[in-house]
GUGU-818823 format. One record per residue: residue in one letter; x, y, z of N, C-alpha, C in turn. Coordinates in steps of 0.02 Angstrom, whole numbers. Example, Ala and Ser with C-alpha at 12.3 -4.5 7.8 and 13.67 -1.06 7.14 Angstrom:
<recs>
REC   padren     n.c1     n.c2     n.c3    ca.c1    ca.c2    ca.c3     c.c1     c.c2     c.c3
REC        A      660     -284      390      615     -225      390      660     -165      390
REC        S      642     -112      354      684      -53      357      645        2      394
</recs>
This chain:
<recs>
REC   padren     n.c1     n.c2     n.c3    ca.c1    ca.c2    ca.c3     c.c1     c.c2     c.c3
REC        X       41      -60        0        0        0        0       43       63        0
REC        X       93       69       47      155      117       45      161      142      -20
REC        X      201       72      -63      227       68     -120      179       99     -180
REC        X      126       78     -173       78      113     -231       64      169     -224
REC        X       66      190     -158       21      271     -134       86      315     -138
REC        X      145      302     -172      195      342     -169      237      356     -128
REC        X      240      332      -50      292      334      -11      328      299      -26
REC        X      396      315       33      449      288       22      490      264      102
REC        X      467      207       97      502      185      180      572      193      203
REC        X      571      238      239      668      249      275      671      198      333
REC        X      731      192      343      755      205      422      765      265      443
REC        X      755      281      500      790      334      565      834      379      536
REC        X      880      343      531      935      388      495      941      425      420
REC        X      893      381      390      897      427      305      825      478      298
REC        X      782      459      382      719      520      372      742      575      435
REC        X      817      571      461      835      644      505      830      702      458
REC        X      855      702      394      863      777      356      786      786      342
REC        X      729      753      340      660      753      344      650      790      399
REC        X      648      784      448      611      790      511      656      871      523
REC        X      739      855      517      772      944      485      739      996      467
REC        X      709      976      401      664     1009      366      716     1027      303
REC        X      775      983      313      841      986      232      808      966      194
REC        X      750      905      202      730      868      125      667      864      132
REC        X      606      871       75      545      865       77      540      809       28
REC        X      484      764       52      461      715        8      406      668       54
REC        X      387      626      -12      323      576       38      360      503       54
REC        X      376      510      108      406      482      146      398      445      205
REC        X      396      384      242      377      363      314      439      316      333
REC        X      432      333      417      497      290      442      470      237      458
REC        X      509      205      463      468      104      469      523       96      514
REC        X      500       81      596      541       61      652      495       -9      666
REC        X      561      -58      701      536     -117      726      546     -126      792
REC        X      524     -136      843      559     -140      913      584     -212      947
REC        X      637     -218      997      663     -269     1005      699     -301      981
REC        X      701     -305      917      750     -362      884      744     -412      882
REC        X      670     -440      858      679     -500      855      684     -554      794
REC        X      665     -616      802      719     -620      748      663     -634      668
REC        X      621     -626      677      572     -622      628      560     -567      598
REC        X      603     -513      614      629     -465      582      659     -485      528
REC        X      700     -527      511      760     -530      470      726     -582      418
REC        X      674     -642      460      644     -686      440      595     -669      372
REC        X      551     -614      405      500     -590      371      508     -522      346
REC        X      513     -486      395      534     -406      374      575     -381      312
REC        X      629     -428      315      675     -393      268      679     -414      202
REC        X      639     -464      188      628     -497      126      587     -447       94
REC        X      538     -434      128      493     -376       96      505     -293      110
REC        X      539     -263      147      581     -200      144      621     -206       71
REC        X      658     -266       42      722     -263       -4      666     -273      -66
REC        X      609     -303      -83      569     -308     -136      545     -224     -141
REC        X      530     -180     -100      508     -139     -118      573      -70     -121
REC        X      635      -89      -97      680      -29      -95      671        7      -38
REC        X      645      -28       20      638       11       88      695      -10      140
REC        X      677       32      177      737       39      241      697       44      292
REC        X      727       20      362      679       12      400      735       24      479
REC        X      728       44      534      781       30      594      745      -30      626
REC        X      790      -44      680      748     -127      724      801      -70      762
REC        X      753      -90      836      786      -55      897      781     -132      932
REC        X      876     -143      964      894     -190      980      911     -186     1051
REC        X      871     -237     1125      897     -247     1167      968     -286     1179
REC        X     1016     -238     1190     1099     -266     1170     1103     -328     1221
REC        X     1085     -327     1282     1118     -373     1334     1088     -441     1325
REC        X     1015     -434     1271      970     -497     1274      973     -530     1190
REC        X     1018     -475     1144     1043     -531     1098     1051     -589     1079
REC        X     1008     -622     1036     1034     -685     1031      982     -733     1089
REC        X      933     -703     1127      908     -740     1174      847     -715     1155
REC        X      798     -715     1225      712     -709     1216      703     -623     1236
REC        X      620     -613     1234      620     -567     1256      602     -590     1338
REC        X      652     -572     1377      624     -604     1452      598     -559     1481
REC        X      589     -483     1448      546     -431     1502      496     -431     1504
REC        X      452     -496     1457      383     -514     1462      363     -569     1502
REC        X      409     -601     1524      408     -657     1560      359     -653     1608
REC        X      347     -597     1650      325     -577     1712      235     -567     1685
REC        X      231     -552     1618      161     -535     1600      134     -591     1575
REC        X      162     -651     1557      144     -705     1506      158     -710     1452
REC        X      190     -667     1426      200     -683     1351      252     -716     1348
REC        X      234     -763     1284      290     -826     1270      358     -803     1235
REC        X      395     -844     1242      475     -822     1240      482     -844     1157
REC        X      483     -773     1118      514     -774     1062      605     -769     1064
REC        X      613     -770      976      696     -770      980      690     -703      951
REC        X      746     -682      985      789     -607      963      847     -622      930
REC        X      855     -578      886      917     -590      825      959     -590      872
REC        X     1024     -637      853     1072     -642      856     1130     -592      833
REC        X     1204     -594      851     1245     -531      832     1250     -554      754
REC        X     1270     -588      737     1265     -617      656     1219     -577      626
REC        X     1150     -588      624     1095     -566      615     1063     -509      615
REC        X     1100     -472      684     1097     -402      674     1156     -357      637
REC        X     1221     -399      588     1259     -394      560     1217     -387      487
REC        X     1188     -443      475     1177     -460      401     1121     -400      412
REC        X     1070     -385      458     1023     -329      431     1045     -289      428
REC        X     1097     -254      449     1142     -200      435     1181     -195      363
REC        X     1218     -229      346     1246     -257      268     1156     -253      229
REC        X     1119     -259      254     1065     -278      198     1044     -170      179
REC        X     1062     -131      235     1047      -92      226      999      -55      258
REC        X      976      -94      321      947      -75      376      984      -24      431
REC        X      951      -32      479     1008       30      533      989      -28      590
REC        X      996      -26      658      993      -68      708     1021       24      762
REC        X      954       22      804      945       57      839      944       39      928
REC        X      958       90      960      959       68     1040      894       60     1071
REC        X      905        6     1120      827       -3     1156      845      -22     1229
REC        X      892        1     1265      913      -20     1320      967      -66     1332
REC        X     1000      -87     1390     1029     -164     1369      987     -221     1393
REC        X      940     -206     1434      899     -235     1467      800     -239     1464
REC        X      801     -189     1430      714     -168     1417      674     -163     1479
REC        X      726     -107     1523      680      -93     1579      660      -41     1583
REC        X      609      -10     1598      571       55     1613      606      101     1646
REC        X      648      141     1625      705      193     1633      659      236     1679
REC        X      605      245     1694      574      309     1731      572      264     1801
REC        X      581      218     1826      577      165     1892      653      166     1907
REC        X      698      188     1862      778      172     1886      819      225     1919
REC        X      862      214     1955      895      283     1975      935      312     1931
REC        X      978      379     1942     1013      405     1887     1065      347     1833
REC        X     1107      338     1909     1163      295     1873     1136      210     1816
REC        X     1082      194     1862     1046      147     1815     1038      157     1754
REC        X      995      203     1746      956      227     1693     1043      245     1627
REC        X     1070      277     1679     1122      285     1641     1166      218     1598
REC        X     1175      184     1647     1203      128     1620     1158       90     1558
REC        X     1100       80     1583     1044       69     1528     1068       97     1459
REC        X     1067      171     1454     1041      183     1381     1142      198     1363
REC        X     1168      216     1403     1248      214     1359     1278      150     1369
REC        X     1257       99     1389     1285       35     1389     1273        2     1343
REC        X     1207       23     1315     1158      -18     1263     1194        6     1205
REC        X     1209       68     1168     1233      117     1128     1330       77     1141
REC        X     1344       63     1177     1420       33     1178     1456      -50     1169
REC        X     1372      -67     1187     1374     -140     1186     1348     -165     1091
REC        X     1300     -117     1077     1279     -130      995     1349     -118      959
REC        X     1373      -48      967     1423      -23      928     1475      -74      915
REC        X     1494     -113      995     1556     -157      970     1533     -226      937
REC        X     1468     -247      931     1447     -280      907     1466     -282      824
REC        X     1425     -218      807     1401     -215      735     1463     -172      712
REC        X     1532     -143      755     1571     -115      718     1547      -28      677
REC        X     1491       -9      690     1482       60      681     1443      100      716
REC        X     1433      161      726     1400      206      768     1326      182      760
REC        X     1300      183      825     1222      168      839     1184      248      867
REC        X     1162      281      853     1140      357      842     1075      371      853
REC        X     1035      303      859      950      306      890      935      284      929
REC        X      889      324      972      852      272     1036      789      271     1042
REC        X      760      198     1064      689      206     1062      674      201     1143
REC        X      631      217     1175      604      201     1270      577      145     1275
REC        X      588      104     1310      566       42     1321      495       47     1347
REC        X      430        8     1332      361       34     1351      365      101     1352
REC        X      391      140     1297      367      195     1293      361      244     1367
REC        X      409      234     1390      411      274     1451      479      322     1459
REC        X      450      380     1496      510      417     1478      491      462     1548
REC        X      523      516     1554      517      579     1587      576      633     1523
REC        X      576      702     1590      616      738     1560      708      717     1576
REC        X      700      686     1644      760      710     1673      791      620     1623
REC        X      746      586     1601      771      513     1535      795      538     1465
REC        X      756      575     1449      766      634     1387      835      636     1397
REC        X      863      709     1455      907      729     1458      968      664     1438
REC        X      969      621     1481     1013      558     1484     1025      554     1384
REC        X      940      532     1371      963      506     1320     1004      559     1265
REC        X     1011      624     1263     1033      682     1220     1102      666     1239
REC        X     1106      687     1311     1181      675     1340     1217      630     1316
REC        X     1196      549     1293     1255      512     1278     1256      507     1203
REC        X     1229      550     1157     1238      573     1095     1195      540     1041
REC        X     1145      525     1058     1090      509     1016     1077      554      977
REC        X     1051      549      909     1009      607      884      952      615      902
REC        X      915      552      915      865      544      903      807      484      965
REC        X      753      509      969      733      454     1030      650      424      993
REC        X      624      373      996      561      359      980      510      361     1040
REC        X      442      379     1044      404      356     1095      358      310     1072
REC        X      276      300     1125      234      269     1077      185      318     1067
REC        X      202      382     1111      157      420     1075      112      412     1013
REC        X       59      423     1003       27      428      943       30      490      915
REC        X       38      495      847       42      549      783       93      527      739
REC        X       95      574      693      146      567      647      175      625      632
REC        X      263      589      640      311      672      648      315      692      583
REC        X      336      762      594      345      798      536      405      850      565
REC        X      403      897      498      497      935      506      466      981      559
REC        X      508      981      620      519     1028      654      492     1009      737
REC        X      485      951      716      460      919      784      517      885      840
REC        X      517      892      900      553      859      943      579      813      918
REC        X      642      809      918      684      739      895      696      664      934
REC        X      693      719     1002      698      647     1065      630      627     1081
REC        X      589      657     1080      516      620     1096      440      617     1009
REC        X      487      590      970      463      564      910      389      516      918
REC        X      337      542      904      283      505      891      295      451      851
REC        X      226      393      848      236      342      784      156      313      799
REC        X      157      312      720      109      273      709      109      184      728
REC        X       61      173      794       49      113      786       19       46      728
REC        X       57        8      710       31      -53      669       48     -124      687
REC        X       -5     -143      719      -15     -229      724      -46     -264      684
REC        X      -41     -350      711      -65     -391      661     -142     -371      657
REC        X     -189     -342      711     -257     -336      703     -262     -280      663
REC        X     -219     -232      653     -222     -168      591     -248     -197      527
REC        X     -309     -178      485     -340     -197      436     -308     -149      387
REC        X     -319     -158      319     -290     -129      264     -339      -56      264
REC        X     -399      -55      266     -427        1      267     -384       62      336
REC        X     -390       17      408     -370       65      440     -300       96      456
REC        X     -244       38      406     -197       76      394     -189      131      360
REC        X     -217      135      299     -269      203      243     -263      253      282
REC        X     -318      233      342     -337      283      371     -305      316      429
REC        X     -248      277      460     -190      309      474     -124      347      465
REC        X     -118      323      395      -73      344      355      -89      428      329
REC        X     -170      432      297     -170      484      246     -226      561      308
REC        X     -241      521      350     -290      555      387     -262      583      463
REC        X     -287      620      487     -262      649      558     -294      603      604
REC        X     -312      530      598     -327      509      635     -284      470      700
REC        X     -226      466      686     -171      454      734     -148      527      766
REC        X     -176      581      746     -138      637      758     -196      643      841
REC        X     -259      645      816     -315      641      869     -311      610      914
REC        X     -275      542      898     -261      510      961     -230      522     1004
REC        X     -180      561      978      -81      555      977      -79      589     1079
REC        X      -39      550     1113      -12      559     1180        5      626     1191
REC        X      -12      663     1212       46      735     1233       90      701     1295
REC        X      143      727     1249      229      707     1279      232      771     1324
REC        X      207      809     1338      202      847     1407      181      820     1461
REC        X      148      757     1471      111      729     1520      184      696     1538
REC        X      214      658     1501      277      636     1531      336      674     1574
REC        X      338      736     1555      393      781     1585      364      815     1645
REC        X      297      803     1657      279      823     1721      274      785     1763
REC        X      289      717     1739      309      688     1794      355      686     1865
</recs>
């Protein structure tokens, strides 16, 4: 649907001069969270048929293993790419983005935690994959101001929430809206997310977070 309606799927990194306001075009970022490994399985077969780019935000410390921060809620233990894996989506032309090293709720942690969290995660990918890792997404979408700060400080460009809307040039870089899409998303109401302000209506004010 992308593909016919004229967009053009980035990663993170090739829609920053977008969100700048350096480049105009019809354009959407396609982020994946976690890293897992049906990313590489499914995802990228169809990103490379259409000429898209996409980031996967990768828990560094749980590489190669499950997601175990669901353990506690019930959800069953999928696989997360491996360092290989998050090699080859990189070579394929993807980006591989930060998501903690751990996928814990940075607004429950103390400074130095929180700290270790998001520049450990950013140090542990890098020596992985051999190049600069430059995005971060919040784990459950949780944040404050004084997490923000952290995340600017250890040199991110860029941060995702789950806010609802869709960014455009000139908008906060560290607290980035996104359009939600799951498997229950129907083809009509992607349409109608995509071309309509209907994610915008929904969309979280990221002020509720910094008053925390």
């Amino acid at each position: 649907m992308l593909k016919l309606m004229g967009f053009h799927g980035l990663c993170i990194r090739e829609l920053v001069p977008y969100l700048h306001g350096e480049k105009v075009g019809k354009v959407v970022g396609i982020t994946l969270d976690d890293g897992y490994r049906n990313n590489i399985e499914h995802a990228l077969p169809v990103l490379q048929r259409f000429g898209f780019t996409a980031t996967c935000y990768a828990v560094s410390s749980l590489v190669g293993k499950t997601n175990a921060w669901d353990t506690s809620i019930g959800v069953p233990a999928k696989p997360l790419m491996a360092q290989g894996e998050l090699r080859e989506w990189g070579r394929a032309g993807m980006e591989v983005g930060a998501h903690t090293r751990t996928h814990m709720d940075l607004t429950k942690a103390d400074a130095a935690t929180a700290r270790d969290e998001i520049e450990g995660c950013r140090q542990e990918l890098e020596d992985m994959l051999g190049e600069p890792v430059r995005h971060f997404c919040y784990p459950f979408g949780e944040y404050d101001k004084a997490i923000v700060d952290q995340v600017r400080e250890a040199g991110f460009h860029t941060a995702v929430t789950t806010n609802r809307g869709r960014a455009s040039a000139g908008h906060d870089l560290f607290r980035l809206p996104r359009v939600p899409v799951s498997r229950t998303t129907h083809p009509g109401q992607f349409l109608q997310k995509l071309i309509t302000a209907y994610e915008d209506q929904r969309g979280t004010d990221a002020a509720s977070h910094d008053a925390r």
